[in-house]
C-alpha positions as CSV (number, residue, x, y, z in Angstrom):
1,X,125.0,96.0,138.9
2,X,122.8,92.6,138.1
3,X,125.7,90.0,136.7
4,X,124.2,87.1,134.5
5,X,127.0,85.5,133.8
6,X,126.5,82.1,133.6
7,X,122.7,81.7,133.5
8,X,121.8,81.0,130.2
9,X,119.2,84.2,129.5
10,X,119.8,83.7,125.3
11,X,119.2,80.1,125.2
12,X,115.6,80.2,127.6
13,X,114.6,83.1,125.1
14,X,115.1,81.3,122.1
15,X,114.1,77.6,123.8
16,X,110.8,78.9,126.4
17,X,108.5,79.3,123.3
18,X,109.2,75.6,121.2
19,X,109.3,74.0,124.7
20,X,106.2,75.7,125.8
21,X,104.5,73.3,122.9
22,X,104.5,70.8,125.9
23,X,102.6,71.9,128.8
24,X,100.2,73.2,126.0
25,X,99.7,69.1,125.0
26,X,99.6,68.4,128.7
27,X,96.9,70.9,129.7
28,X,95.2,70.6,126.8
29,X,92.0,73.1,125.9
30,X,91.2,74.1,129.4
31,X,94.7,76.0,129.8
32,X,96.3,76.5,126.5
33,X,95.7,80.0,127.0
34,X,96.5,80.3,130.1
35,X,100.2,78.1,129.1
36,X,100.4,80.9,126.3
37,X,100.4,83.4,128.7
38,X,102.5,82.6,131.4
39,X,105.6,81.1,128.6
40,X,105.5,84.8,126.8
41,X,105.6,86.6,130.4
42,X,108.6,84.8,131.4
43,X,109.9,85.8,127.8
44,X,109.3,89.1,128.4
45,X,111.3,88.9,132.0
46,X,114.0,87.2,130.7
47,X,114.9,90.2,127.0
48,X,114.2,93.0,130.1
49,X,117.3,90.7,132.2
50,X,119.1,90.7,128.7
51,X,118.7,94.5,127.9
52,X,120.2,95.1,131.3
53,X,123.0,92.8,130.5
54,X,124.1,94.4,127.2
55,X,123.6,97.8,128.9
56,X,126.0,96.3,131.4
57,X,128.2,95.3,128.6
58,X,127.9,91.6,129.1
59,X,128.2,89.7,126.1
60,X,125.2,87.5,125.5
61,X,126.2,85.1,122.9
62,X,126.6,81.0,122.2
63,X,127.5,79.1,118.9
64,X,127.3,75.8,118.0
65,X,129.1,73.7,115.1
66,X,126.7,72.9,112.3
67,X,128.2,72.1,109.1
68,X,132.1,73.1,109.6
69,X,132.5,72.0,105.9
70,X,130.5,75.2,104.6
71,X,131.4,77.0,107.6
72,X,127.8,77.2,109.0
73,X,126.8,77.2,113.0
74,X,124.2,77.7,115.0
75,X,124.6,81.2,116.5
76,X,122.4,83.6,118.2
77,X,123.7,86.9,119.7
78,X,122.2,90.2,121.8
79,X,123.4,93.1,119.7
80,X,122.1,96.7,119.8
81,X,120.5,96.2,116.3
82,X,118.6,93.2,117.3
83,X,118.0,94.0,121.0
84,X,115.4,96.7,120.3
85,X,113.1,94.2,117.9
86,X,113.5,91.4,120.5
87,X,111.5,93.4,123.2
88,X,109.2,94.6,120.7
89,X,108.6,90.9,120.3
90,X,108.2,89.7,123.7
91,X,105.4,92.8,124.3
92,X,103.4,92.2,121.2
93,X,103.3,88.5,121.9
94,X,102.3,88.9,125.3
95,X,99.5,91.1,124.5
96,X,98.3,89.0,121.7
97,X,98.5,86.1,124.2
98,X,96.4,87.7,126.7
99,X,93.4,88.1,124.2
100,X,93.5,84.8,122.9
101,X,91.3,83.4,124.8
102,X,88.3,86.1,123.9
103,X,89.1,86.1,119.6
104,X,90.1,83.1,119.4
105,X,87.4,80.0,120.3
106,X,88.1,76.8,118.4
107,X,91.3,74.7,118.5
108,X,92.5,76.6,121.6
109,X,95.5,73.9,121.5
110,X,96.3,73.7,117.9
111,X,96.4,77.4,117.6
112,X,98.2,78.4,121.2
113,X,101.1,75.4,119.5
114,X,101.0,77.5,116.0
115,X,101.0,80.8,117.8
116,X,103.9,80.3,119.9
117,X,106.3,78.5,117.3
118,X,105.6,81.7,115.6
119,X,106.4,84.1,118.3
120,X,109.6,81.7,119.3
121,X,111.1,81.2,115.5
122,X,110.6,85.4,115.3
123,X,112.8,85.8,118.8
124,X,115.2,83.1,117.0
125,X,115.5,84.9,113.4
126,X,116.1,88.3,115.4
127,X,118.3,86.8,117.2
128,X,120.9,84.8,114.6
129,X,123.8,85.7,114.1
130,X,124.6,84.0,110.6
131,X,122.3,84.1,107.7
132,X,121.4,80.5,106.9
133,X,119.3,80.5,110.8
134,X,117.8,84.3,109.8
135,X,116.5,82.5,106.7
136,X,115.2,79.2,108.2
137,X,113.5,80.9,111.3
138,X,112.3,83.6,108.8
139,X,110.4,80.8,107.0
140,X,109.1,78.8,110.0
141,X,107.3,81.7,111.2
142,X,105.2,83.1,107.6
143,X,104.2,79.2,107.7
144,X,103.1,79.4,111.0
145,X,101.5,83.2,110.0
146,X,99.9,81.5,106.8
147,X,98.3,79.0,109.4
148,X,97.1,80.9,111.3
149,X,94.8,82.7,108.7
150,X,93.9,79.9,106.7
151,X,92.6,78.1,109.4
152,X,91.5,80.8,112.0
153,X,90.9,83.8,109.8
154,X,87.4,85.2,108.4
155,X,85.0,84.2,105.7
156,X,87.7,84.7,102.8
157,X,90.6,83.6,105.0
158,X,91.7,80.8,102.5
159,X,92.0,83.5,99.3
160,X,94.0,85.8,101.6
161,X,95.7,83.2,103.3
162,X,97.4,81.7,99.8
163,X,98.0,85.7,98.7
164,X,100.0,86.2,101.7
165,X,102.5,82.7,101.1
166,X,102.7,82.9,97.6
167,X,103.9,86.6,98.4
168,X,106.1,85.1,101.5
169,X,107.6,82.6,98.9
170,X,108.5,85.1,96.4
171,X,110.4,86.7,99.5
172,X,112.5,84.2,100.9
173,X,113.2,82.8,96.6
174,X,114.9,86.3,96.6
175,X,116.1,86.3,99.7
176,X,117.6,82.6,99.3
177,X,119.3,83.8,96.0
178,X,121.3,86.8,97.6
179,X,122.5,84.7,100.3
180,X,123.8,82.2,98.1
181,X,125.3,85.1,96.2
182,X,127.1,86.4,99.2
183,X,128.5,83.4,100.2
184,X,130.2,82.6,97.1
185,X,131.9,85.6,96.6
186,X,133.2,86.8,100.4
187,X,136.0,85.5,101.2
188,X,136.6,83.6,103.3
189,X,133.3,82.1,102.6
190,X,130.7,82.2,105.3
191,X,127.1,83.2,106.4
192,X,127.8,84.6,109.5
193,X,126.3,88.5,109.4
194,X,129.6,89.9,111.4
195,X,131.8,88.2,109.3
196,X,130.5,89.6,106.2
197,X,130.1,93.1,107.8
198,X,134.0,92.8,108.0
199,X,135.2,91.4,104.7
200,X,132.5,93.1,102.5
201,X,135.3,94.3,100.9
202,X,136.4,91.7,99.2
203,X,133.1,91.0,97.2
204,X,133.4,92.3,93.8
205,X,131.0,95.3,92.9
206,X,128.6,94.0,90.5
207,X,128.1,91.3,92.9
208,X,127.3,93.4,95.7
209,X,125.2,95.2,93.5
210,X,123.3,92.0,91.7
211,X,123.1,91.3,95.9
212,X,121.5,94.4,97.0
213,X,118.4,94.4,94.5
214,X,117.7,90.9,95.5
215,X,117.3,91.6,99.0
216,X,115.7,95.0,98.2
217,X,113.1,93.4,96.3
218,X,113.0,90.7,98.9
219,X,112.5,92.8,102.3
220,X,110.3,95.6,100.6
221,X,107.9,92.6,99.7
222,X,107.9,91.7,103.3
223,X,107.9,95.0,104.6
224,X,105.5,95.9,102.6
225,X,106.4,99.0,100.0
226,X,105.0,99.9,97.0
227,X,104.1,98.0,94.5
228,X,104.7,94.9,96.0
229,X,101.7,95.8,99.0
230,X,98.7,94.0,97.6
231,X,98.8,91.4,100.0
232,X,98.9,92.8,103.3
233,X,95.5,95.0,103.2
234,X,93.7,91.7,102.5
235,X,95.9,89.8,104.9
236,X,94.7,91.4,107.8
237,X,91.3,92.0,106.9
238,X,90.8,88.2,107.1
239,X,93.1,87.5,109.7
240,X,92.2,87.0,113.2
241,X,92.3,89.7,115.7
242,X,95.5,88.3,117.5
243,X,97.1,87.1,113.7
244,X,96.8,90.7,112.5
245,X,98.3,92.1,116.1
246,X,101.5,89.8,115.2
247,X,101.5,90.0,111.7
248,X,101.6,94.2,111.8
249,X,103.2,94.4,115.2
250,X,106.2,91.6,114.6
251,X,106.7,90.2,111.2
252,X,106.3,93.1,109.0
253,X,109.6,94.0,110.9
254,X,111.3,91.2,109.4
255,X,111.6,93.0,106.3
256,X,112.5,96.5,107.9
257,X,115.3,94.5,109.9
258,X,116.8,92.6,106.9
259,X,117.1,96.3,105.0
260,X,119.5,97.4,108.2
261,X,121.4,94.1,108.0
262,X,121.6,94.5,104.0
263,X,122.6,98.4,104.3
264,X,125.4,96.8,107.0
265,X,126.8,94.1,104.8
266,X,127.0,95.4,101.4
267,X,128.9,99.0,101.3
268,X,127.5,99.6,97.7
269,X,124.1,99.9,99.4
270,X,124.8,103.7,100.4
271,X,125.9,104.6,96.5
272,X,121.6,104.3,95.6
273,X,120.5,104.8,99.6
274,X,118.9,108.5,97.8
275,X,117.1,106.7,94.8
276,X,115.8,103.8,97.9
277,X,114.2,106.9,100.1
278,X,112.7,108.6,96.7
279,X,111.1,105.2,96.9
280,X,109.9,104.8,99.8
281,X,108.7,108.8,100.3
282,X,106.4,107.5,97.1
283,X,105.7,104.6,99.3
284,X,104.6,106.1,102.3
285,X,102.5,109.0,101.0
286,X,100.5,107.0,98.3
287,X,99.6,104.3,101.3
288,X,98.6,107.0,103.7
289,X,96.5,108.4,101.0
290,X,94.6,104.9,99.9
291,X,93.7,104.4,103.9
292,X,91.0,107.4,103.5
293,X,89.5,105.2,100.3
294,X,88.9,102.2,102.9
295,X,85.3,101.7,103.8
296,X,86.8,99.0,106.2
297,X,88.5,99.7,109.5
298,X,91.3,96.8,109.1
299,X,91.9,97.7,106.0
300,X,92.7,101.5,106.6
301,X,95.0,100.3,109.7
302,X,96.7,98.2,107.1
303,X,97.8,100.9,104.7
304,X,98.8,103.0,107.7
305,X,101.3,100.2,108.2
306,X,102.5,100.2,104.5
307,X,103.3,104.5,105.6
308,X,105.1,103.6,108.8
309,X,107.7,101.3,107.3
310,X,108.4,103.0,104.4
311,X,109.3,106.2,106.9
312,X,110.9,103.2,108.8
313,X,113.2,102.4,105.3
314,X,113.9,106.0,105.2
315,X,115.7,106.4,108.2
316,X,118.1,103.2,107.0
317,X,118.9,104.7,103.6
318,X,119.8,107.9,105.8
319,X,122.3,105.5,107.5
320,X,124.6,106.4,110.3
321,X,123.8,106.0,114.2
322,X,121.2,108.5,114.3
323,X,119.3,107.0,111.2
324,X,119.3,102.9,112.0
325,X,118.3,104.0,115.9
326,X,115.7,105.7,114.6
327,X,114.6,103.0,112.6
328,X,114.3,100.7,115.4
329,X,112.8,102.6,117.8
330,X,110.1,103.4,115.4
331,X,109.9,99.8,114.3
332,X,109.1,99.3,118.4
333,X,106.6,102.1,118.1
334,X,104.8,100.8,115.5
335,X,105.0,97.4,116.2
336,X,102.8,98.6,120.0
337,X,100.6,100.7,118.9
338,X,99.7,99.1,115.7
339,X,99.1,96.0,118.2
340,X,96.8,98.2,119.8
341,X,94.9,99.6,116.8
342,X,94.2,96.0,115.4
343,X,92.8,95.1,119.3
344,X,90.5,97.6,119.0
345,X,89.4,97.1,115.9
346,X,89.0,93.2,116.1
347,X,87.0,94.5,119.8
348,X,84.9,96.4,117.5
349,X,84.3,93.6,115.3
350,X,82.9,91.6,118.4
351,X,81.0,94.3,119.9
352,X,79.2,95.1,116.6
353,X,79.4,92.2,114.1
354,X,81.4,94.9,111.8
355,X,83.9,96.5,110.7
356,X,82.8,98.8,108.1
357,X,83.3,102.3,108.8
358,X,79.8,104.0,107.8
359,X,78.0,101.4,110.0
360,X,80.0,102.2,113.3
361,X,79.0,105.5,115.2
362,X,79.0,106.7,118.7
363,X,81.4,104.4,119.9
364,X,82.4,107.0,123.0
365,X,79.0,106.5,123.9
366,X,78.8,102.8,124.2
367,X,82.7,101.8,124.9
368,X,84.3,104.9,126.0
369,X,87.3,102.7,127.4
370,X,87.6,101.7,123.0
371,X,87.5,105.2,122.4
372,X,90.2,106.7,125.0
373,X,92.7,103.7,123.8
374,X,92.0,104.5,119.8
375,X,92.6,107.9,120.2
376,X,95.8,107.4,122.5
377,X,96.9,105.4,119.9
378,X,95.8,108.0,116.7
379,X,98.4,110.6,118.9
380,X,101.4,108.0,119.4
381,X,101.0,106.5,115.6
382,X,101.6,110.5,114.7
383,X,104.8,110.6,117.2
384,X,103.4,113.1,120.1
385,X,105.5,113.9,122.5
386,X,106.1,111.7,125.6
387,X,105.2,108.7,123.3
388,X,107.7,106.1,121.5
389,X,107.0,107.2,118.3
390,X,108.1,110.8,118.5
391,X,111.5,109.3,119.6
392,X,111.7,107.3,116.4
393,X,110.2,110.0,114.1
394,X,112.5,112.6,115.7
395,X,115.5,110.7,114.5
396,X,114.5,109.6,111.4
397,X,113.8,113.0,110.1
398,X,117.0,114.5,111.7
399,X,118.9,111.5,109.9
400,X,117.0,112.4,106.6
401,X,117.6,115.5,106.3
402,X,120.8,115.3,107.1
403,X,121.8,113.1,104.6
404,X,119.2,114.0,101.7
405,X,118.4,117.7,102.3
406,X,115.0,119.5,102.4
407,X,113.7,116.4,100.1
408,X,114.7,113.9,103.0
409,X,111.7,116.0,105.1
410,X,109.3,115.5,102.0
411,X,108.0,112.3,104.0
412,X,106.6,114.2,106.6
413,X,104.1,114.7,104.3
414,X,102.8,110.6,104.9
415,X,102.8,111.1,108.7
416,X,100.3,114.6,108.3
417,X,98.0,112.4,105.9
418,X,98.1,110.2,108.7
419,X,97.3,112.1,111.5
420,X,94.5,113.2,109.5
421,X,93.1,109.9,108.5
422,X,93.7,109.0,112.7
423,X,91.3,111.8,113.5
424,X,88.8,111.6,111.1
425,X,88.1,108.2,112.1
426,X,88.4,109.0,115.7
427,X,85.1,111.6,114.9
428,X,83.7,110.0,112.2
429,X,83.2,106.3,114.4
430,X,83.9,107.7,118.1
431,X,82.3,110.9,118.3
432,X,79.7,111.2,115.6
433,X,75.9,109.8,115.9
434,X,74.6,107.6,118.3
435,X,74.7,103.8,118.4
436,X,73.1,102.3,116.0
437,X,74.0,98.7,116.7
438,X,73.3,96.2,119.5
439,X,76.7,95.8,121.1
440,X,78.1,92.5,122.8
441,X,79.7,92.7,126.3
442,X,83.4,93.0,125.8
443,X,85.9,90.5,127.8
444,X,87.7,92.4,130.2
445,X,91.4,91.0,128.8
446,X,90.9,93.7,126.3
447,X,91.0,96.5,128.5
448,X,94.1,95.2,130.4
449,X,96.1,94.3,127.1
450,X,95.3,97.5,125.9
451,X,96.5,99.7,128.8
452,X,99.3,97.2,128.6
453,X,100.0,98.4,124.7
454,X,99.6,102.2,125.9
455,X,101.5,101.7,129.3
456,X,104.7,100.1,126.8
457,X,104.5,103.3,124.5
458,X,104.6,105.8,126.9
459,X,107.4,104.3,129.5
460,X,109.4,103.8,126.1
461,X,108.8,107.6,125.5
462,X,110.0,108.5,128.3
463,X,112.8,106.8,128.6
464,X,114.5,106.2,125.2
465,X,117.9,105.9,127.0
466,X,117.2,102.2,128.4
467,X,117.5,101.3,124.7
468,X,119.7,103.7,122.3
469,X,123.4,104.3,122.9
């Protein structure tokens, strides 16, 4: 057995990204890239060491005084319930990473400085252990998010752009409003998330119940659920290829995480957790059925994400073990392979010079490596065996129905939709006709991210026990 103790694995996790903004300055143009790269690798390394450590029951942990008069410090912690969303992290990053270089060709620096304080304050807010750093980590990355499509994004970047932080704002006002709420009223008072978890008790009902809608409302506009979803489909339409990568794979997980944390510090949450699944079954079959109305490939990807995380929400209202590990370990499944649909589909983009869906055909002809990655990616989004997802599916819907009965299984109604909107595009763009578009050469970073994506999904399909106790 590997003993850490003493080496600071937390604090170079939380710290590698920000500092990383240095050698980016240094280097300048030439390697930002290539800076970008190398810091999320060593990322990666270092939540692999920490994963071992927690399954080796070492504590990975440090606090810091902040302001002792309101009871606030600077805390970070490696718990199972973060653990899970930190890896998912490190790998999306990394992929995205890799690509840059190929999607993204003006202000290499700025952007590889944006990108990373993105990827670094998401580790960070997954990370905290009190509320006050979930909240200002939470913000640091949608501003960096909101950056990166307003400046890096498509031709209506700028409308989408202010869609997705006005929506953001609206978020974190609610979000900001429940905290304040629970701190008042626990005794004694303080943000910290195990702390709360243990002296729940004391806050008064209707406080815990004015709490819960304000961070339901705030982490199913994040997440995003029904009818609070109009922003994401035009999100990552306009976003770049590697924006829409971390946006779907990473911060839509911000929202699904929060619900867990909300479900764990406020008992009442269990009283409605049937009324929340009704929801988000509504949520999750509408979305899957809006995806076969898109005539753009981003935008169908999009609304498959809007089905995934409500099934996702569904296995927290389930509660229990079974139902928040299945929530996370579908939240890592989706957060892969919906890295991997967006690659493809921004590596369409560049072959072609589009994205819409009647003007790309016979892709397996032209990029058969584009064609064996989407459709590895259509059978791990539906939760095949030997892939991630099925492990995340597989508990959800055990957790559901065990807690809501025959309607808790009403929701695999969104993944069949699904699997049927996977296919049809697989024939309808891979398959079907010949190509009817001059292609560009593709850079080969796209072939090794994506058999990096598909490699992540199957190992963590195999072996589910690294990560669930």
């Amino acid at each position: 057995m590997t003993d850490f103790a003493g080496f600071p694995i937390l604090q170079l996790m939380i710290l590698l990204p920000f500092i990383s903004v240095i050698p980016i300055l240094i280097f300048g143009k030439k390697h930002a890239h290539s800076v970008a790269i190398a810091t999320w690798l060593i990322v990666l390394l270092l939540v692999i060491a920490a994963v071992w450590a927690f399954d080796s029951s070492q504590l990975l942990s440090f606090s810091l005084p902040y302001i002792s008069y309101l009871n606030i410090s600077l805390g970070f912690q490696v718990t199972h319930y973060n653990m899970i969303l930190v890896l998912m992290t490190a790998i999306v990053f990394l992929a995205a990473s890799m690509v840059g270089r190929y999607f993204i060709r003006i202000s290499e620096v700025q952007y590889n400085i944006i990108f990373t304080i993105a990827g670094g304050s998401a580790l960070a807010m997954f990370l905290s252990s009190n509320l006050f750093l979930f909240y200002v980590f939470w913000e640091i990355s949608e501003v960096m998010m909101f950056f990166i499509i307003f400046i890096y994004g498509s031709y209506a970047r700028r409308y989408a752009a202010i869609k997705f932080i006005l929506y953001s704002l609206a978020s974190s006002l609610l979000l900001l409003l429940a905290m304040m709420l629970i701190y008042v009223n626990v005794s004694p008072h303080t943000l910290n998330i195990f702390s709360i978890i243990q002296y729940a008790g004391t806050i008064p009902q209707s406080i815990q119940f004015a709490a819960l809608i304000l961070l339901l409302l705030s982490f199913i506009i994040k997440m995003p659920v029904f009818p609070f979803h109009g922003w994401l489909p035009d999100a990552h339409t306009e976003a770049p290829t590697t924006g829409s990568m971390v946006l779907a794979g990473v911060l839509l997980k911000f929202g699904g995480y929060g619900l867990i944390l909300t479900f764990l510090m406020l008992p009442i949450a269990t009283h409605y957790s049937k009324y929340i699944a009704i929801l988000f079954t509504f949520s999750a079959i509408y979305a899957a059925l809006v995806a076969f109305r898109q005539g753009n490939i981003k935008r169908a990807i999009a609304f498959t994400s809007i089905t995934d995380m409500a099934i996702v929400a569904i296995g927290v209202a389930a509660s229990g073990a079974i139902g928040y590990n299945g929530a996370l370990y579908a939240m890592l499944s989706h957060g892969i392979v919906i890295s991997l649909f967006f690659l493809i589909a921004g590596s369409l983009g560049q072959a072609y010079g589009t994205l819409e869906i009647s003007k790309l055909k016979g892709v397996m002809k032209s990029i058969p490596s584009l064609a064996y990655l989407f459709i590895f990616g259509a059978v791990a989004l539906v939760g095949i065996p030997l892939t991630s997802g099925f492990i995340g599916d597989l508990l959800i819907f055990i957790a559901s129905f065990a807690s809501f009965g025959p309607l808790g299984i009403v929701p695999l109604a969104g993944v069949v939709i699904l699997g049927a909107l996977m296919f049809w595009l697989v024939e309808r763009i891979f398959l079907s006709g010949k190509p009817s578009l001059e292609r560009q050469l593709l850079s080969s970073s796209v072939g090794i991210c994506g058999i990096f994506l598909a490699a992540s999904t199957v190992a963590l399909g195999l072996l589910p026990s690294l990560l669930l106790h």
